[in-house]
TIDRENDREN-920897 format. One record per atom (N, C-alpha, C): atom name; x, y, z; residue number from 1; residue in three letters. Coordinates in nm, 2 decimals. Atoms other than C-alpha are relative to their C-alpha. Layout:
CA,X,Y,Z,NUM,ala
...
This chain:
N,-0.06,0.13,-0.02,1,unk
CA,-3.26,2.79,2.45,1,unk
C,0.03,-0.02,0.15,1,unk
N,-0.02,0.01,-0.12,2,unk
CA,-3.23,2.66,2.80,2,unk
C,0.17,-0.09,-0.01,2,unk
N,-0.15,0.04,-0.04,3,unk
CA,-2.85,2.64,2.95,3,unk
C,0.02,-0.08,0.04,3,unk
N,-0.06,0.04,-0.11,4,unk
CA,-2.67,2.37,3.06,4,unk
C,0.08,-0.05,0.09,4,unk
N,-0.08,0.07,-0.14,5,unk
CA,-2.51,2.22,3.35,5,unk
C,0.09,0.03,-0.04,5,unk
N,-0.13,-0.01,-0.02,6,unk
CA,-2.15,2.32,3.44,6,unk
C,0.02,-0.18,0.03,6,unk
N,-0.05,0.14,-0.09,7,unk
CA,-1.98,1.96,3.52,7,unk
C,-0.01,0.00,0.16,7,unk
N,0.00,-0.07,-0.11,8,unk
CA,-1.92,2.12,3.83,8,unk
C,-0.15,0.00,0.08,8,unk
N,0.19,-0.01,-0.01,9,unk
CA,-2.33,2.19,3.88,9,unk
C,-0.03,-0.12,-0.01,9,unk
N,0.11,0.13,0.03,10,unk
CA,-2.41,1.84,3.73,10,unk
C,0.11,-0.06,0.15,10,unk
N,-0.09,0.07,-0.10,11,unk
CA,-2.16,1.70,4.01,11,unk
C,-0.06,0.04,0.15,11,unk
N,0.05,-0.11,-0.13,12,unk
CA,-2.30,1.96,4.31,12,unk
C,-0.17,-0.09,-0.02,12,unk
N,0.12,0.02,-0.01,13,unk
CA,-2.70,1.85,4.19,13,unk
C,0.01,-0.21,0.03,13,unk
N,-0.04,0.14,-0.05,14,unk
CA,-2.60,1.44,4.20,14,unk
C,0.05,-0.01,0.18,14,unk
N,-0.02,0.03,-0.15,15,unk
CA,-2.46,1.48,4.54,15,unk
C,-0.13,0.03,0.10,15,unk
N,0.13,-0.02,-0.10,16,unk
CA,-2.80,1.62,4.66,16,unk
C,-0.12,-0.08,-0.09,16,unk
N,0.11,0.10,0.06,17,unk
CA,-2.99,1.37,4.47,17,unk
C,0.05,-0.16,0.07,17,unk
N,-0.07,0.11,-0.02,18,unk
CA,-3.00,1.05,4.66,18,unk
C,-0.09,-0.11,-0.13,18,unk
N,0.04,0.11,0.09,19,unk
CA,-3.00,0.75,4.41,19,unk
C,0.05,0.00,-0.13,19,unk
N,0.00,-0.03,0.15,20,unk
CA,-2.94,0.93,4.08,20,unk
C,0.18,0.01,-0.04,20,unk
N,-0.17,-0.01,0.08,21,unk
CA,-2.59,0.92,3.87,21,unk
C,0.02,0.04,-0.12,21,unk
N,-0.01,-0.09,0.13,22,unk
CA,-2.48,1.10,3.59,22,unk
C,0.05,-0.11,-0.13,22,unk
N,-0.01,0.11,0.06,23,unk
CA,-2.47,0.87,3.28,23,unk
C,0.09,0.15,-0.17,23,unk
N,-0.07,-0.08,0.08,24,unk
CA,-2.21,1.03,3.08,24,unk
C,0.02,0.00,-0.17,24,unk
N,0.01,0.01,0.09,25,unk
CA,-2.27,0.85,2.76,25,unk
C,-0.14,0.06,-0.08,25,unk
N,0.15,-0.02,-0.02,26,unk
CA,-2.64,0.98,2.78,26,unk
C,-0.02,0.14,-0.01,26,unk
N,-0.02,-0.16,-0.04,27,unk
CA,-2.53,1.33,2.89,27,unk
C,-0.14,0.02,0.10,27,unk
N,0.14,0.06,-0.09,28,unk
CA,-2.83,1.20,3.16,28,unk
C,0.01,-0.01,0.10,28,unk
N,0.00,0.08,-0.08,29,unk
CA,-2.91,1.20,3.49,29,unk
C,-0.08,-0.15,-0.01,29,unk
N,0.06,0.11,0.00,30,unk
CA,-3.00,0.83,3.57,30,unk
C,-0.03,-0.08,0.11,30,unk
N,0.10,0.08,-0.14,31,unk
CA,-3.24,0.61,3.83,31,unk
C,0.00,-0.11,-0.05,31,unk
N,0.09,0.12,0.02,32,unk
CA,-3.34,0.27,3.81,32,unk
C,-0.04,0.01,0.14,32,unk
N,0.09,0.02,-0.07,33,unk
CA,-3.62,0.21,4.02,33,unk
C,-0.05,-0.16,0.04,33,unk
N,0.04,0.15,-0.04,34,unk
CA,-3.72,-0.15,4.19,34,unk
C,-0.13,0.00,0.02,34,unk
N,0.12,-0.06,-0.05,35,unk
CA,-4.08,-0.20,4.28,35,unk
C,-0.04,-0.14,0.05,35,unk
N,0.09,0.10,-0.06,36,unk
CA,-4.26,-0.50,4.44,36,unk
C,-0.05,-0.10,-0.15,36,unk
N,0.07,0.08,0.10,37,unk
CA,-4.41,-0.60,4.09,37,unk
C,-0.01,0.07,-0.10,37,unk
N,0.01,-0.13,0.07,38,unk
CA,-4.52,-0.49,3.78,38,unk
C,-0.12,0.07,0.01,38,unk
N,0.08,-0.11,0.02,39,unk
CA,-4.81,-0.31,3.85,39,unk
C,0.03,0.10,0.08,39,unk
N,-0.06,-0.09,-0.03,40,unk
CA,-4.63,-0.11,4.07,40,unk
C,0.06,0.07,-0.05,40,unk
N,-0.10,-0.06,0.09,41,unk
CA,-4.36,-0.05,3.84,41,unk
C,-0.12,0.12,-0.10,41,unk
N,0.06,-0.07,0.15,42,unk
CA,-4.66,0.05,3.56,42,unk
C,-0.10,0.11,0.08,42,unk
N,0.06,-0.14,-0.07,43,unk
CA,-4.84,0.26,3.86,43,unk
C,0.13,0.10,0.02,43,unk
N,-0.11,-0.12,-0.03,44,unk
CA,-4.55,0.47,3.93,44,unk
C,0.07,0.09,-0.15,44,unk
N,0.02,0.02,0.16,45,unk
CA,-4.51,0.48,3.50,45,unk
C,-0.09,0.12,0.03,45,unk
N,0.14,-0.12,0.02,46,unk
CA,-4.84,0.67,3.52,46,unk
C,0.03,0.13,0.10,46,unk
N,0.01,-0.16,-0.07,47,unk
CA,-4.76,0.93,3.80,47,unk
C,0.09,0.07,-0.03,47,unk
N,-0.14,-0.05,0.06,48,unk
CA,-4.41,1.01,3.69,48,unk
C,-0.04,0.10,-0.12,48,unk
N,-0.04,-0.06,0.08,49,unk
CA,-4.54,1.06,3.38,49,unk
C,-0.12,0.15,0.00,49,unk
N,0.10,-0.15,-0.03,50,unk
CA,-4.84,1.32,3.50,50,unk
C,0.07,0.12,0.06,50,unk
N,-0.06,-0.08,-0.03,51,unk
CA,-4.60,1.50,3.69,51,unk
C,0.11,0.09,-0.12,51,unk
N,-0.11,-0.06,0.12,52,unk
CA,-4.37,1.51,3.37,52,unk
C,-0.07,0.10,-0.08,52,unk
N,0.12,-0.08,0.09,53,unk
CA,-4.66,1.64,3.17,53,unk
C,-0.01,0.14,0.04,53,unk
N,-0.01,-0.11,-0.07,54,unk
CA,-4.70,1.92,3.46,54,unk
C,0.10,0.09,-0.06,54,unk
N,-0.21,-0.06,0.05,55,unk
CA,-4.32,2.04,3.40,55,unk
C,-0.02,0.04,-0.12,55,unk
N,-0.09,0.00,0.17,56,unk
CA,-4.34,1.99,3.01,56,unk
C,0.13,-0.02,0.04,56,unk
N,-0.18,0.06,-0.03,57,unk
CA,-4.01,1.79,3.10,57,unk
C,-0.03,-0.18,0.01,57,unk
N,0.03,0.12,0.00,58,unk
CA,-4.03,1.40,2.97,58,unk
C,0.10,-0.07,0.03,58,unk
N,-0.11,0.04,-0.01,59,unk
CA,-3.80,1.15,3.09,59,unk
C,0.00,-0.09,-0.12,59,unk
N,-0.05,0.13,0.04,60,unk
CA,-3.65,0.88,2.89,60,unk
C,-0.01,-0.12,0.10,60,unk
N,-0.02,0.11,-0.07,61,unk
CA,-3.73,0.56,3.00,61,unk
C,-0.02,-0.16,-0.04,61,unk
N,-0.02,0.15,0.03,62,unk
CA,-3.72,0.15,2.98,62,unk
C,-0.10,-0.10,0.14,62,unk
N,0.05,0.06,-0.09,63,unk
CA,-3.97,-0.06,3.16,63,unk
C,0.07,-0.13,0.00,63,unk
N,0.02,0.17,0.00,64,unk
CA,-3.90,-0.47,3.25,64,unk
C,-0.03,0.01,0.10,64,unk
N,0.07,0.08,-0.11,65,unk
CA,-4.16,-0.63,3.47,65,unk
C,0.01,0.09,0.12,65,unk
N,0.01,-0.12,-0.17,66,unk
CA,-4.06,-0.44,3.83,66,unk
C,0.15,0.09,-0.04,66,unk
N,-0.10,-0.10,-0.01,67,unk
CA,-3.79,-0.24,3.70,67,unk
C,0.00,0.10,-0.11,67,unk
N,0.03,-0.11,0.11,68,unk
CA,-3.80,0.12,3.55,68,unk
C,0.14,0.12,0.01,68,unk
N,-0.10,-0.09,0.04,69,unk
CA,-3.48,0.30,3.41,69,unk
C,-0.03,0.16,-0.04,69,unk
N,0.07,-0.12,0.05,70,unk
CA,-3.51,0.66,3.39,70,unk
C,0.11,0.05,-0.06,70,unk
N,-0.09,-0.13,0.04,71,unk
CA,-3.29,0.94,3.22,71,unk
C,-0.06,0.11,-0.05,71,unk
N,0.01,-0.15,0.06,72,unk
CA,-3.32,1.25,3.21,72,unk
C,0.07,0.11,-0.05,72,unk
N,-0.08,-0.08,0.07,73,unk
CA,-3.20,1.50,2.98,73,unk
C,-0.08,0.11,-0.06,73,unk
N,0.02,-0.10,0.03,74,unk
CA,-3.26,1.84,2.87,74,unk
C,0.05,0.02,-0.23,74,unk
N,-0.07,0.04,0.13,75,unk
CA,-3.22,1.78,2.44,75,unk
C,0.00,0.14,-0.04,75,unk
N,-0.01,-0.18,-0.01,76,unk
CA,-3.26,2.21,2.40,76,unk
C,0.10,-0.01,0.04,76,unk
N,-0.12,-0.04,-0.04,77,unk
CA,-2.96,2.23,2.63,77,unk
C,0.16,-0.13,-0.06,77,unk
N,-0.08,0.08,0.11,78,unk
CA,-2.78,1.93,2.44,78,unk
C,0.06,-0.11,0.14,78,unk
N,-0.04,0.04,-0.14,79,unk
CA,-2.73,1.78,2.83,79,unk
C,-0.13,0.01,0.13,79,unk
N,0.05,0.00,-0.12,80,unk
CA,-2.85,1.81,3.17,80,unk
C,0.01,0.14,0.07,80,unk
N,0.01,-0.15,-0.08,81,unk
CA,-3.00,2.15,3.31,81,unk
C,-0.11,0.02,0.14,81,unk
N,0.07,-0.01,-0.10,82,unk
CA,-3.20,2.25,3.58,82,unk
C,-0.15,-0.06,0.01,82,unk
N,0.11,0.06,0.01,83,unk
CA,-3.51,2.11,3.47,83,unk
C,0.00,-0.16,0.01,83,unk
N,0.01,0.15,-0.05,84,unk
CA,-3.39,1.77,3.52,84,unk
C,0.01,-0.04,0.14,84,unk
N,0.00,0.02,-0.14,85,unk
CA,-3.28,1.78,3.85,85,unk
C,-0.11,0.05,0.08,85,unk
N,0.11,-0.05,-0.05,86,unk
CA,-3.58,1.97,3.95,86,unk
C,-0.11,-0.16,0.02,86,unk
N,0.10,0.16,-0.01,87,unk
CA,-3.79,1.63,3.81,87,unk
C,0.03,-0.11,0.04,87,unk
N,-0.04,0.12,-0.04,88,unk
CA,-3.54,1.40,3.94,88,unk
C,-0.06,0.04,0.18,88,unk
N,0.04,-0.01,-0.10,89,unk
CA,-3.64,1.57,4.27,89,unk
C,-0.14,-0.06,0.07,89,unk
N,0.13,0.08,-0.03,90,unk
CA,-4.01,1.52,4.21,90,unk
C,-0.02,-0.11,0.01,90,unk
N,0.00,0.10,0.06,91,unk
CA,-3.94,1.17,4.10,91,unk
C,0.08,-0.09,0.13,91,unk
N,-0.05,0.07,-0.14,92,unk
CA,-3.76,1.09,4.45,92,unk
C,-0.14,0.03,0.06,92,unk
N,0.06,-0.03,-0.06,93,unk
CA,-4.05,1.25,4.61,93,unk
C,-0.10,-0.14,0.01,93,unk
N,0.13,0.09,-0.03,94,unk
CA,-4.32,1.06,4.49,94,unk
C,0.04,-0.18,-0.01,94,unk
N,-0.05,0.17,-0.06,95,unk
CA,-4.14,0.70,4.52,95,unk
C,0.09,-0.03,0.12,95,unk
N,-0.03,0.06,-0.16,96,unk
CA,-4.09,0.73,4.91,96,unk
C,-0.08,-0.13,-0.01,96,unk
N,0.11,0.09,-0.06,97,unk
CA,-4.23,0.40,5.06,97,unk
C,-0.01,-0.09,-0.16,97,unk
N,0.09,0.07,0.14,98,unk
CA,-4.31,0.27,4.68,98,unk
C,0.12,-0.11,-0.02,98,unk
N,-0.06,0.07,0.09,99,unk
CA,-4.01,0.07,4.62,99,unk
C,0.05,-0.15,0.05,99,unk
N,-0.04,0.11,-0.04,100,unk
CA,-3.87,-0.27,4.69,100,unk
C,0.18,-0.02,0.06,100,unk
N,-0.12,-0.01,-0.08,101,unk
CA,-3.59,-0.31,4.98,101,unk
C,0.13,-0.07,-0.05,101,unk
């Protein structure tokens, strides 16, 4: 079973995440994303979720039109462990430049 997060830890990995917030009803980190449109929104859909695939680590998520809600959660650890903030990392990476100001 994968461990996780101290509050403490989920509070420490949030501060080095820019964007993301801890959704405490969720036991989730959480993004929403803006995009130019929706094929942006549904290209960024597709790489997210190739990279998720990579990991074996899927987010939760909610599309409408240019906007895409993520959460992530670890349901083995019953919360939020290191595998999420790992992919919330990836998931800042690959939407430099992609998003709407």
């Amino acid at each position: 079973m994968i461990a996780p997060m101290t509050p403490a830890q989920i509070t420490a990995a949030i501060e080095s995440l820019e964007s993301w917030r801890y959704d405490s009803d969720r036991r989730a980190l959480y993004r929403q994303l803006l995009f130019p449109g929706f094929p942006q929104a549904l290209s960024a859909m597709m790489e997210i979720g190739f990279a998720a695939e990579q990991a074996d680590h899927h987010p939760e998520w909610a599309n409408v039109f240019d906007r895409l809600d993520i959460w992530l959660t670890t349901h083995d650890a019953d919360g939020v462990s290191q595998k999420d903030v790992d992919l919330a990392r990836v998931i800042n990476r690959l939407m430099i430049g992609r998003l709407r100001q």
